[in-house]
C-alpha positions in Angstrom: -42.8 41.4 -13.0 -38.8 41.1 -13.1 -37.4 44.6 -11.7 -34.4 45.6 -13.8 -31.5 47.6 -12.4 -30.1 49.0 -15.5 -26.4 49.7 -15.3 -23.8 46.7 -14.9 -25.4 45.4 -11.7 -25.5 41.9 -13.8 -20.9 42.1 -14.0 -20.7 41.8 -10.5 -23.0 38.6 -10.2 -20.9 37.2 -13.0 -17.8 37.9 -11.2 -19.2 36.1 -7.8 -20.2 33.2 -9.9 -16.9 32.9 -11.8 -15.3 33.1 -8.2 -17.2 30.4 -6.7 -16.4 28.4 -9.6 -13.2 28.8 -8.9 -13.1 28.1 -5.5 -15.0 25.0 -6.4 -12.0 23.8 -9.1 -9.7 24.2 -6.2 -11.7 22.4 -3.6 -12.3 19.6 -6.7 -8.4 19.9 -7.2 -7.3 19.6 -3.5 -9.7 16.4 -2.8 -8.0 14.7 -5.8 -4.7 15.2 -4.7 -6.1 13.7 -1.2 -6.7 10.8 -3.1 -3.8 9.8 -4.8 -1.9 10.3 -1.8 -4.2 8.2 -0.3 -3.5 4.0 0.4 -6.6 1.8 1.1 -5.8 -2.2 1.6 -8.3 -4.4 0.2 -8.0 -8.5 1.8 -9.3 -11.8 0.4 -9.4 -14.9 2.1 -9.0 -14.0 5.7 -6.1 -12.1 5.1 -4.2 -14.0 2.9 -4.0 -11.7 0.2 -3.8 -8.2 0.5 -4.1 -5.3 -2.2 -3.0 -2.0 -1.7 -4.4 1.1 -4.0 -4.5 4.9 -3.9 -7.7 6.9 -3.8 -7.7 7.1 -7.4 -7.4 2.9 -7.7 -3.3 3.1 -8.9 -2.1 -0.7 -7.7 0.5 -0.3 -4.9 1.3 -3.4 -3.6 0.4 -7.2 -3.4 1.0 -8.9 -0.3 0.4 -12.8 -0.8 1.3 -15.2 2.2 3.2 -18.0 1.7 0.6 -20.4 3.1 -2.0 -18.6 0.2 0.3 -20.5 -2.2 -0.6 -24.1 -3.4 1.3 -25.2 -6.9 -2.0 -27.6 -7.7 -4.7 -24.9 -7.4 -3.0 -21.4 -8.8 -6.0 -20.2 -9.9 -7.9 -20.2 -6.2 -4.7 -17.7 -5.9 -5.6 -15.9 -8.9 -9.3 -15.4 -7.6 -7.8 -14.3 -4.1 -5.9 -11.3 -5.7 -9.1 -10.6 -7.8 -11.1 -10.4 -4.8 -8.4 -8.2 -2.6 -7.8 -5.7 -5.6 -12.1 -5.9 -5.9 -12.2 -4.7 -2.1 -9.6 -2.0 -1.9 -11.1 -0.7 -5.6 -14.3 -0.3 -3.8 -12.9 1.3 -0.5 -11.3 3.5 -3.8 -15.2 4.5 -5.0 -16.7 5.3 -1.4 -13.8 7.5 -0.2 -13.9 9.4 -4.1 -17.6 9.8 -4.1 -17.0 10.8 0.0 -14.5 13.7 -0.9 -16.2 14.7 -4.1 -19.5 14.1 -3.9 -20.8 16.7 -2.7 -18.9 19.2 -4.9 -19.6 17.4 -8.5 -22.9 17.0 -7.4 -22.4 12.9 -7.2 -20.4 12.3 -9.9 -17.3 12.0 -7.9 -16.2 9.4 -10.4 -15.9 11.1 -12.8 -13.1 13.7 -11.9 
């Protein structure tokens, strides 16, 4: 049978909690800032395109070598920057669910 107290003995558990929760929105708050300061590079065809992104997949840069670049067959060049951006936007997911993971309970993505 549940022992009860009596009193307030219940304010101070609410006060831990609504600590922890914020210490939480901080820790939440600090690993998104890592992110967008964050630059992953994404490459497609043995380095002949390259996409840069933040943490929080914001486009950066597009390197494209000149070699990369053939008039007659634009869109194998359009499926090489696909492919880069693809890559760095998935370095983008693994480092988010990395740093936040574990404190949304694996819904990184989400915040």
């Amino acid at each position: 049978m549940a022992k009860f107290n009596g009193g307030y003995g219940g304010m101070g558990n609410m006060q831990n909690l609504m600590r922890q929760a914020q210490k939480m929105q901080e820790k939440i708050q600090e690993a998104q800032e890592e992110l967008e300061e964050m630059e992953l590079v994404g490459t497609s065809g043995s380095g002949m395109v390259e996409a840069t992104v933040t943490g929080k997949k914001a486009i950066v840069s597009i390197k494209i070598k000149p070699e990369a670049v053939d008039p007659d067959d634009v869109e194998m060049l359009e499926d090489l920057i696909v492919a880069a951006l693809n890559d760095a936007f998935s370095q983008a997911d693994a480092v988010s669910e990395e740093l936040l993971g574990p404190l949304t309970g694996g819904m990184g993505g989400l915040f």
